[in-house]
C-alpha positions as CSV (number, residue, x, y, z in Angstrom):
1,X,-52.5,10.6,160.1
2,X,-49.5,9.3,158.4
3,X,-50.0,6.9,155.6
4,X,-53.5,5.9,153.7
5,X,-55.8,4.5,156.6
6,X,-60.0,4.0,155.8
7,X,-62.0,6.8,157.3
8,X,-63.9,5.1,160.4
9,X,-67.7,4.7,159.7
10,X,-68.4,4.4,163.1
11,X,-71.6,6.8,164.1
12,X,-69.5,8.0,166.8
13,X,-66.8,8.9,164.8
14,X,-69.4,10.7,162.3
15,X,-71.0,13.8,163.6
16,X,-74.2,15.0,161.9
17,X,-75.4,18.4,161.3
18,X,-78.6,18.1,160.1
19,X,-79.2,15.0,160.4
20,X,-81.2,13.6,157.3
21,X,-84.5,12.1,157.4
22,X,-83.1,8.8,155.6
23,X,-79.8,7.9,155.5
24,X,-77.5,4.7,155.8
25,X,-74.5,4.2,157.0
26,X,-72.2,1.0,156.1
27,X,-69.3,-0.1,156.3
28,X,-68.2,0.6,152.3
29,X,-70.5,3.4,152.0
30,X,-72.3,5.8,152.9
31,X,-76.1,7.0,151.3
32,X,-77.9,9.9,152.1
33,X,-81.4,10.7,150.4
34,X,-81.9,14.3,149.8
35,X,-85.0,16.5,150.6
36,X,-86.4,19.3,149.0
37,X,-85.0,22.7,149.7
38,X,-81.7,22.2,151.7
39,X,-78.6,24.1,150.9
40,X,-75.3,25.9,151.6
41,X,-75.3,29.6,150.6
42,X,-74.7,32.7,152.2
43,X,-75.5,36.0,150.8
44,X,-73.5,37.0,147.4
45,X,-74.9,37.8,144.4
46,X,-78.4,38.1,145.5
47,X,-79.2,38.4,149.3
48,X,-79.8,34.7,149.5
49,X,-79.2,32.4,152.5
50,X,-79.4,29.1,153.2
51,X,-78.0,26.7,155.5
52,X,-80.0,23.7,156.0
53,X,-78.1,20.6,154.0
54,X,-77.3,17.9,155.9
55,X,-73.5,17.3,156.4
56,X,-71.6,14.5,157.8
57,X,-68.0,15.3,159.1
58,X,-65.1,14.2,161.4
59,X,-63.1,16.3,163.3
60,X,-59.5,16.5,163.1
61,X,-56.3,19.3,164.4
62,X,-53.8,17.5,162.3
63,X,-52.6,20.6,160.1
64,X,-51.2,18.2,156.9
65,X,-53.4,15.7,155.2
66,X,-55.9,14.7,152.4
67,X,-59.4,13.2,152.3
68,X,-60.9,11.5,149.3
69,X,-64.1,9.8,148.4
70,X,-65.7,9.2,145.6
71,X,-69.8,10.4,144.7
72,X,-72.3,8.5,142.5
73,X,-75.7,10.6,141.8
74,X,-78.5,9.9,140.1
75,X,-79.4,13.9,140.3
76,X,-82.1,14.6,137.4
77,X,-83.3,18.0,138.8
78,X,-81.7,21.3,138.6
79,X,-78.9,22.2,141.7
80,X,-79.3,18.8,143.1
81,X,-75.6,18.4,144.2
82,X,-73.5,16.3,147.0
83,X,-69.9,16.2,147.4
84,X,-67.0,17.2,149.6
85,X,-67.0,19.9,152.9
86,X,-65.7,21.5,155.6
87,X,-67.8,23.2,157.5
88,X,-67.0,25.4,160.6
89,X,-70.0,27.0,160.8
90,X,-72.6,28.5,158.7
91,X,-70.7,31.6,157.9
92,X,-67.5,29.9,157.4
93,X,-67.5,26.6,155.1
94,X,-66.2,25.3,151.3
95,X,-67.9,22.5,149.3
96,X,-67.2,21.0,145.8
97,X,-69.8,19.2,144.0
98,X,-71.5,18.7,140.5
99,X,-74.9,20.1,140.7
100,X,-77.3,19.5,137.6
101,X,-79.0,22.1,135.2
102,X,-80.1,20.4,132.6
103,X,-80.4,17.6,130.2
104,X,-77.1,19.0,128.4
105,X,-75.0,20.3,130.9
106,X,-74.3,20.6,134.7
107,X,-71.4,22.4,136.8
108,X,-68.4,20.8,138.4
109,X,-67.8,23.6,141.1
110,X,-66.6,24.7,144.4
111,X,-68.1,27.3,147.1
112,X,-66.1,29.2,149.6
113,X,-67.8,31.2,152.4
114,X,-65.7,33.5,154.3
115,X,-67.4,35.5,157.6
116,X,-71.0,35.1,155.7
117,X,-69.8,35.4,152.1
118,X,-69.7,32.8,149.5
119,X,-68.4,32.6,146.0
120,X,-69.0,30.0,143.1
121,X,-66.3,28.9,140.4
122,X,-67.1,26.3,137.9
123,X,-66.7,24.4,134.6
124,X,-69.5,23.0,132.7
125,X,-69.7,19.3,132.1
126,X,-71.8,16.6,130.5
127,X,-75.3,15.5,132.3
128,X,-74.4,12.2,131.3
129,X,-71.7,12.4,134.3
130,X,-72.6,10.4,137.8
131,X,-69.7,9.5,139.6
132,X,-66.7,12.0,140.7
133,X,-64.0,11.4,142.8
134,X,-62.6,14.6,145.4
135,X,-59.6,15.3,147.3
136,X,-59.6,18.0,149.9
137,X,-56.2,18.9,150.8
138,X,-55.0,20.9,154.3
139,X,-52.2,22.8,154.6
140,X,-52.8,24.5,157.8
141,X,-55.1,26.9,157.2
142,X,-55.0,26.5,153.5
143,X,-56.9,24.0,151.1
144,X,-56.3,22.6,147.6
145,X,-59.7,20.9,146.2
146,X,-59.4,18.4,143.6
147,X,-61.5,15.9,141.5
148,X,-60.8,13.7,139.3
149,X,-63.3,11.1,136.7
150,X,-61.0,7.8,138.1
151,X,-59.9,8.1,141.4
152,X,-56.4,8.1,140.0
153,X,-56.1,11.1,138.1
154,X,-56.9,14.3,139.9
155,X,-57.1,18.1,138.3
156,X,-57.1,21.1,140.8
157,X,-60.4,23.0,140.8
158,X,-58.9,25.5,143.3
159,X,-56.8,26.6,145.9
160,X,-58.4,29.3,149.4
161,X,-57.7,30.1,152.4
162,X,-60.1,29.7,155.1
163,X,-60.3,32.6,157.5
164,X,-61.9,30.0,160.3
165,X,-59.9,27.3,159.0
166,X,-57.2,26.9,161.2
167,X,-56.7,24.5,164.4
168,X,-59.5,21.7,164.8
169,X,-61.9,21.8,161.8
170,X,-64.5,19.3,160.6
171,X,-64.7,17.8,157.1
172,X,-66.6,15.1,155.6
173,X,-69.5,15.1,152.9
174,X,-73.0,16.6,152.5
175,X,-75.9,16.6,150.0
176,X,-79.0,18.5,149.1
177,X,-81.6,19.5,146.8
178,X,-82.0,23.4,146.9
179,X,-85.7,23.2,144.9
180,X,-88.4,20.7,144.9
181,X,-86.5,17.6,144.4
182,X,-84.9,14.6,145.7
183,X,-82.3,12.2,145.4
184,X,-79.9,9.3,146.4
185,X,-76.6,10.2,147.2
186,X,-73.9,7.3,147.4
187,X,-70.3,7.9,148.9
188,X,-67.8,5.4,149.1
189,X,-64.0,4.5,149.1
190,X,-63.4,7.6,151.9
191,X,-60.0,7.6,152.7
192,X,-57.3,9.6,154.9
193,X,-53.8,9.9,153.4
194,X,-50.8,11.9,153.7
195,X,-51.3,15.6,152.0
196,X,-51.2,15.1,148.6
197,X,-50.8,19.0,147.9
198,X,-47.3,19.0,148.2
199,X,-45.0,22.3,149.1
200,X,-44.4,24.6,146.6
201,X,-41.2,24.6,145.6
């Protein structure tokens, strides 16, 4: 995966888990409608667990890389979200998205599940907000997740270690609506690139 190549759109290059009632899948983007109560979460906080949102992904063993794409949402109901993943399994996965809470605000984040266990860290941004650009970053069995309001300016929003993230792993996007709701999800300009996250020095 040296150099910036486009991610392959091809189905058979794609591999669905949970595969959406509606979807589409062209060659500049991809858009997934949402239905009402899918989600990633395991466990913390309080005892909840869900693991029904639809996730698109391609595998890959190369240990040093990033993936980008950029995420437009018309979400207008609360914890509507889509964004970046890599998901393993269901007790073993990360995400970054904005999900909405309310007129005012919603929360650029990013979940990490370890062995059953997931955590939450975000910032608060304006609702007004509908696009976001990510970069997931490997560097073996770590990650750097970035976003960035452009596509050209990225800002770390964290840096974990995957306890199941080592050798082959799957990445790629997801959305979902955790209550009664539903949206369209566009993602476009996917692309692989040389890591990004360079060594620290």
């Amino acid at each position: 995966m040296k150099g910036e190549r486009t991610l392959e759109f091809k189905k058979e290059n794609l591999i669905w888990t949970r595969e959406p009632k509606n979807y589409e899948i062209k060659e500049s983007e991809i858009r997934i409608t949402t239905e009402p109560g899918t989600d990633l979460w395991q466990r913390t906080y309080y005892g909840f667990q869900n693991d029904n949102a639809p996730v698109l992904q391609m595998k890959t063993s190369e240990k040093y890389f990033s993936f980008v794409v950029k995420t437009m949402f018309p979400s207008k109901h609360r914890f509507d979200q889509c964004g970046v993943v890599l998901y393993q399994n269901s007790e073993n996965w990360l995400k970054a998205s904005v999900e909405y809470e309310n007129e005012e605000y919603q929360r650029l984040g990013s979940v990490v599940t370890n062995h059953g266990y997931s955590d939450w860290a975000t910032t608060d941004i304006d609702a007004s907000i509908k696009t976001m650009w990510y970069r997931l970053s490997r560097r073996e069995s770590d990650y750097c997740v970035e976003c960035s309001g452009d596509g050209e300016n990225f800002k770390q929003m964290r840096i974990c270690h995957l306890e199941e993230g080592a050798g082959e792993i799957s990445f790629g996007i997801y959305a979902c609506s955790p209550e009664n709701s539903s949206f369209e999800a566009v993602f476009s300009e996917m692309k692989i690139t040389e890591c990004m996250w360079k060594a620290h020095v």
